[in-house]
NUGULUM-33811 format. One record per residue (C-alpha): residue in one letter; x, y, z. Coordinates in steps of 0.2 Angstrom, whole numbers, plus 5000, padded with zeros to 4 digits. Layout:
a;X;Y;Z $
...
END
This chain:
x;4753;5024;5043 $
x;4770;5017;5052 $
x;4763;5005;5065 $
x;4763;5010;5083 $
x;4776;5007;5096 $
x;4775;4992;5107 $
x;4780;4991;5125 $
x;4793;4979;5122 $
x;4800;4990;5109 $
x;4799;5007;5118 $
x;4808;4999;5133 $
x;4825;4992;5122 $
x;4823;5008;5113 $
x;4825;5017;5134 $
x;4838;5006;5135 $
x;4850;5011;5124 $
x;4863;5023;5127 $
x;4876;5034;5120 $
x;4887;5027;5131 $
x;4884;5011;5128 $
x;4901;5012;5113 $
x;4909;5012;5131 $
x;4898;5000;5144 $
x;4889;4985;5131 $
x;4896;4971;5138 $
x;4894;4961;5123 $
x;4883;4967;5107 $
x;4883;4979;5091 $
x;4882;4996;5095 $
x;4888;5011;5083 $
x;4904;5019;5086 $
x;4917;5031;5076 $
x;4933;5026;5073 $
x;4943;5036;5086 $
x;4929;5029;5100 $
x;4934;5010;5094 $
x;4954;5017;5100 $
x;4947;5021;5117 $
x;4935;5007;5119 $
x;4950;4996;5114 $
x;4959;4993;5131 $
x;4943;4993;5140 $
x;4940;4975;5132 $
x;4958;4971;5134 $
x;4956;4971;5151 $
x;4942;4965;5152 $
x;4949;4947;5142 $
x;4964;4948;5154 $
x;4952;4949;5169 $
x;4944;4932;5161 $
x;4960;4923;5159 $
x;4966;4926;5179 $
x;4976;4942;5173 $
x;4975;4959;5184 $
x;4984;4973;5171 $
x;4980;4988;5168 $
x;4982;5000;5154 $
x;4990;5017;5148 $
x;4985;5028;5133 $
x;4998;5041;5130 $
x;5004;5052;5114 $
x;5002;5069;5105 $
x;4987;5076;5097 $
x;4990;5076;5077 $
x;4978;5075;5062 $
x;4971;5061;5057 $
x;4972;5057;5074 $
x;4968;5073;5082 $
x;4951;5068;5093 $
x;4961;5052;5102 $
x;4963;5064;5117 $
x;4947;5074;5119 $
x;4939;5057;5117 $
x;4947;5049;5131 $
x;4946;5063;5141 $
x;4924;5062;5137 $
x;4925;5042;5142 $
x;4938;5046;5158 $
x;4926;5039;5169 $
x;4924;5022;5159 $
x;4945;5020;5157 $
x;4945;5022;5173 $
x;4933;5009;5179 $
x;4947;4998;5172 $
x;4961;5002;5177 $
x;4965;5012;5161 $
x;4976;5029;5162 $
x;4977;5044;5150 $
x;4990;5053;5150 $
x;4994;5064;5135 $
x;5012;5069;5135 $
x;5017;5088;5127 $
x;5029;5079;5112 $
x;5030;5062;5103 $
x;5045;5056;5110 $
x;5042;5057;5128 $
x;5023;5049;5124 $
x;5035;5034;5118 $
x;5045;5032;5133 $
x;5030;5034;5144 $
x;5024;5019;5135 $
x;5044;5010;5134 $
x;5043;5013;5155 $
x;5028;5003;5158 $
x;5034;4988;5149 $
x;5048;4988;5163 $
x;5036;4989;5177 $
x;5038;4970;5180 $
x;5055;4972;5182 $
x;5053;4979;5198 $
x;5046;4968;5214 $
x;5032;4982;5222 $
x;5022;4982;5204 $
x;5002;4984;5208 $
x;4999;4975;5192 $
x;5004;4957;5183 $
x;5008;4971;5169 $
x;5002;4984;5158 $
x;4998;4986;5141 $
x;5000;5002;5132 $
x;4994;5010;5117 $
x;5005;5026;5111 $
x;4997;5040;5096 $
x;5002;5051;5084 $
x;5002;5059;5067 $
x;5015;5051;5054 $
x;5027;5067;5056 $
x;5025;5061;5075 $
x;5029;5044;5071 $
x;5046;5049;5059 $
x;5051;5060;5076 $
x;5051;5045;5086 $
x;5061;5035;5078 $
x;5078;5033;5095 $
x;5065;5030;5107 $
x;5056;5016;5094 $
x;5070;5008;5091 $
x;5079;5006;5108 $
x;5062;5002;5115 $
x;5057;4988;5101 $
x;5074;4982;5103 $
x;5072;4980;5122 $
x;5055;4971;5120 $
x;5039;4972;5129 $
x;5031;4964;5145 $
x;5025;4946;5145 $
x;5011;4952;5150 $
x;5012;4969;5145 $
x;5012;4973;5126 $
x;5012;4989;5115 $
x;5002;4996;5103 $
x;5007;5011;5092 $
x;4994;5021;5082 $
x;5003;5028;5066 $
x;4990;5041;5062 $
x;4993;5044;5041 $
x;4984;5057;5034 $
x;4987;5054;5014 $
x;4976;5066;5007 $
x;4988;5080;5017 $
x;4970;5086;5023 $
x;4975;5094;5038 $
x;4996;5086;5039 $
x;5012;5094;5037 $
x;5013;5079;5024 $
x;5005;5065;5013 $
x;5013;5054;5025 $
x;5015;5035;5025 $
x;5023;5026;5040 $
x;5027;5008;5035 $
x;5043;5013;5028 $
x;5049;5018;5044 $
x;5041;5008;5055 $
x;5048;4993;5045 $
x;5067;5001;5049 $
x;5064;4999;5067 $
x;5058;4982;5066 $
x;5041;4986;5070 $
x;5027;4974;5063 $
x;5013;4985;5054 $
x;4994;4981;5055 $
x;4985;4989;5043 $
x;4963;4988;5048 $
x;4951;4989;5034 $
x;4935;4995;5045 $
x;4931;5001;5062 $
x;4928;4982;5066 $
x;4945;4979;5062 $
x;4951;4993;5073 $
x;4944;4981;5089 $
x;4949;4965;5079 $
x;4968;4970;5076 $
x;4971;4980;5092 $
x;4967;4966;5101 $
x;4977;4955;5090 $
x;4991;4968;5092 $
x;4993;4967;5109 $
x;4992;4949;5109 $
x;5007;4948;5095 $
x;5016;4962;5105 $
x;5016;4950;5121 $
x;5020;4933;5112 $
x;5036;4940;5103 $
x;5041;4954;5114 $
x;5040;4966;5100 $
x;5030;4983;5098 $
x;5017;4984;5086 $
x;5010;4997;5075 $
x;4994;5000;5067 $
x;4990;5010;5053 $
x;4977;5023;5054 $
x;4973;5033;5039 $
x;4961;5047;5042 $
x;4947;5040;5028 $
x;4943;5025;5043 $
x;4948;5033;5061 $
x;4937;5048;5056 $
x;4921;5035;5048 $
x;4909;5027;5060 $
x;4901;5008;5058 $
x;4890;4998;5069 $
x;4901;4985;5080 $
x;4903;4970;5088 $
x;4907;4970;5106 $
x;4909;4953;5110 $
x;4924;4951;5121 $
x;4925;4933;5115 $
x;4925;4937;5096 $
x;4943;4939;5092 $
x;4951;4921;5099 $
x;4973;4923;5099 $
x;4981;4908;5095 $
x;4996;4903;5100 $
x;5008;4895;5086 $
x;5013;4879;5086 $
x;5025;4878;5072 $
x;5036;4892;5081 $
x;5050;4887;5093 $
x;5052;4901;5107 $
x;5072;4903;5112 $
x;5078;4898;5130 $
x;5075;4915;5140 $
x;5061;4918;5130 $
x;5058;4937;5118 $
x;5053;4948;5130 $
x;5060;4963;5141 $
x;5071;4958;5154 $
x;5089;4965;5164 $
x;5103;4965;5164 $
x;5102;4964;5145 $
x;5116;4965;5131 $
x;5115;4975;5116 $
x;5121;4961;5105 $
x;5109;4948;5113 $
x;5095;4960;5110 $
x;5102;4960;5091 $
x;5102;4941;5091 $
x;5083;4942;5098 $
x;5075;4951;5085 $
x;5085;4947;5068 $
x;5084;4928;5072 $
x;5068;4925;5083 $
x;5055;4938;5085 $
x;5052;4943;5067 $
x;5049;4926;5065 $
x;5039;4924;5078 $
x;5026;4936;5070 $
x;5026;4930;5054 $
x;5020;4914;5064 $
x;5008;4924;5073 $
x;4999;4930;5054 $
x;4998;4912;5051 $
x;4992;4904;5063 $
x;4980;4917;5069 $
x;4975;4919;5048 $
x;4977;4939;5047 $
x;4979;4939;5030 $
x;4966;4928;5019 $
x;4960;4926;5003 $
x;4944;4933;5001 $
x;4939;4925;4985 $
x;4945;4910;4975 $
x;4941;4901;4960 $
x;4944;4883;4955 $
x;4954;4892;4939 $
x;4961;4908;4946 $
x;4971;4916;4933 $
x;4973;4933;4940 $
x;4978;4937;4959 $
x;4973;4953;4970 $
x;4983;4956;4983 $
x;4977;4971;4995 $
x;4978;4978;5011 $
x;4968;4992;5022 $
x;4958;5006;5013 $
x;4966;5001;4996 $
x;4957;4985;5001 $
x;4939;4994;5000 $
x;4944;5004;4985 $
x;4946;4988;4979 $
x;4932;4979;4983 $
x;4922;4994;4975 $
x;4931;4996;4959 $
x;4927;4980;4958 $
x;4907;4981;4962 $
x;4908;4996;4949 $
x;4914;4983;4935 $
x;4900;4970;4939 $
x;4912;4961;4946 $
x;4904;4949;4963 $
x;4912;4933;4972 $
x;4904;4922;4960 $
x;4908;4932;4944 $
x;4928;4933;4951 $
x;4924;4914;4952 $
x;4920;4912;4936 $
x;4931;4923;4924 $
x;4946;4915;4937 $
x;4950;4929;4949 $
x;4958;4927;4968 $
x;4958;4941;4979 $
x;4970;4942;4994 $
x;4966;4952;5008 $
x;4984;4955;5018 $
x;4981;4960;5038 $
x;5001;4963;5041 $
x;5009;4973;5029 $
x;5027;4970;5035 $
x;5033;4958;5035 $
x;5024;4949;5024 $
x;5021;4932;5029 $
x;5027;4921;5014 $
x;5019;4903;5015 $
x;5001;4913;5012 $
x;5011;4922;4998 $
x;5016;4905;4988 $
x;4997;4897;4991 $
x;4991;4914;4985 $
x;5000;4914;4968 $
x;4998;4894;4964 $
x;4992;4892;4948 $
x;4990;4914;4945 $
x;4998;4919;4927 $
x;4999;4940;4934 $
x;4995;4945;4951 $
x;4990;4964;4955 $
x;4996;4974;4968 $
x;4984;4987;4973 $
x;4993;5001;4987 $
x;4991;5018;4992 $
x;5007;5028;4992 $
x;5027;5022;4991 $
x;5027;5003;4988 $
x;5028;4991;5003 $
x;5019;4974;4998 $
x;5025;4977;4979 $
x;5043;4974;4983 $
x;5042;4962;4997 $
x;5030;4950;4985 $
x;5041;4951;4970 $
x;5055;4947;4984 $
x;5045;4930;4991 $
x;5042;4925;4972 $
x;5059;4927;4965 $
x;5064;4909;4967 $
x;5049;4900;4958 $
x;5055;4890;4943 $
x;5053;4896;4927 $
x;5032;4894;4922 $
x;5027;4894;4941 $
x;5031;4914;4944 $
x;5017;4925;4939 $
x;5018;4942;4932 $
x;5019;4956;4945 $
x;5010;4972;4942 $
x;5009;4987;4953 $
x;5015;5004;4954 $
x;5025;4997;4938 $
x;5020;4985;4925 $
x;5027;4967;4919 $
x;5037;4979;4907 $
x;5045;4992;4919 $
x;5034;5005;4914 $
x;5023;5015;4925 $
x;5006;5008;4927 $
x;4997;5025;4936 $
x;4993;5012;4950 $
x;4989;5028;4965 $
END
């Protein structure tokens, strides 16, 4: 017979609420995917609030599989967004979502702004994303708000399970010059957003997140904490004289200059010093290297469980796993660390290749003895290795 109640129970269990994925201050709560996207600006502006910021926020884009729900649920927690100064506003195509969002990285510009800036999340599906491609570019290019800062939600649906296409968007999201997060759990859906915008304000560049419909459409019990995810500012990055974000008048050719020689670096020093990508596991003899990133990162982890393969069995038979946050670029100090010592290192990715190429590319120059084997969608011999 189960125990009865206490009071003390029954009244946390009164306390709880479904809206509590939108009003916990601080705390675990459970939550889907696409409610983490609309709970995300509510804690950004609550961490601006607490670092003397007033901002606010703007959600815009275009319903799409997998990201289909993002409106509905916004327009359900309306009343929360609005408690912080949070706008919805879904726009009738891609394009002009994106330069909604490109428009209110401008808003400092002018002198009779409410706001110390705003910071703005844009959605779509991955056909949504390729359509979007002049407004991306010319607003990456421009940059983003120092207090401002974009977030773009590339909705990839790679079963096709209810998309025009099996899409992937690294590949063009890479060709506008777009850093690409790619989150491995709802957790991480908070985690990186938050990160995100942060990146997106230090080097005035937008950036994306990766959103396949296997996560955004899952539901986990998360943290709340406003505090959890601390942004740190790199100290081994120099920031140019004028600084990397929006401003006017402003030259094609300095915008040019701007992104090719500053704020792509500036990200990669963002990764380091703020540690998005890791090594999970490690051993004092590690022969063979992992090297992972998003949902190929749980496929991983549970290939591995399904062998009998743990932390401490990967210690022992010699195996390091490397858990990448940033997709693109890929930040190449972690990279050299990760290989030290490793005879083959195995690249484990969903669709077209994007870590495969740019880790064979970081590891080219190693002498002779010191450049492990790269296997991936192809093995050490060129031959197709069935790698999905």
């Amino acid at each position: 017979m189960n125990a009865p109640i206490t009071p003390s129970q029954r009244a946390l269990m009164e306390d709880i609420s479904l809206d509590d994925k939108y009003t916990l201050e601080r705390g675990r709560a459970f939550i889907t995917g696409t409610q983490a996207l609309i709970r995300l600006p509510m804690l950004q502006r609550e961490r601006d609030l607490k670092a003397g910021l007033n901002t606010a926020g703007y959600i815009t884009g275009y319903r799409g599989s997998p990201l289909t729900s993002v409106d509905m649920t916004a327009m359900k927690a309306k009343k929360h967004l609005d408690a912080h100064h949070v706008k919805f506003h879904p726009c009738i195509n891609e394009d002009l979502a994106a330069t909604a969002v490109w428009g209110t990285q401008q808003a400092d510009l002018f002198p009779q702004g409410k706001y110390d800036g705003v910071f703005a999340m844009w959605y779509g599906t991955g056909p949504g994303v390729d359509r979007c491609g002049d407004v991306f570019k010319h607003a990456n290019m421009a940059g983003t708000a120092k207090h401002g800062g974009v977030l773009v939600l590339a909705g990839d649906d790679h079963a096709a399970k209810s998309s025009t296409t099996a899409h992937q968007s690294e590949h063009v999201l890479k060709a506008w010059g777009m850093p690409v997060l790619f989150p491995s759990s709802v957790q991480e859906y908070i985690d990186y957003g938050l990160h995100a915008w942060a990146m997106s304000r230090y080097t005035g560049l937008w950036v994306a997140m990766k959103c396949v419909t296997d996560i955004v459409e899952s539901g986990a019990v998360v943290d709340f904490d406003p505090d959890r995810v601390q942004t740190i500012i790199p100290e081994d990055f120099e920031i140019p004289a004028g600084g990397m974000n929006i401003r006017w008048p402003d030259s094609v050719l300095e915008q040019e200059d701007r992104m090719s020689n500053f704020k792509w670096y500036a990200a990669l020093a963002y990764v380091r010093a703020n540690k998005l990508n890791q090594i999970i596991w490690d051993s004092p003899k590690a022969k063979i290297g992992i090297i992972t990133a998003g949902k190929s990162y749980l496929d991983t982890r549970q290939a591995l469980a399904d062998l009998g393969i743990d932390e401490e069995v990967a210690k022992d038979i010699g195996i390091r796993l490397y858990k990448i946050g940033m997709t693109w670029t890929l930040e190449a100090e972690g990279v050299h660390a990760f290989a030290q010592g490793l005879e083959e290192i195995i690249v484990v990715e969903e669709k077209r290749q994007i870590l495969e190429y740019a880790l064979k590319e970081e590891l080219y120059n190693l002498p002779d003895g010191q450049r492990p084997r790269v296997v991936g969608k192809f093995d050490d011999t060129g031959e197709w290795s069935n790698n999905p």
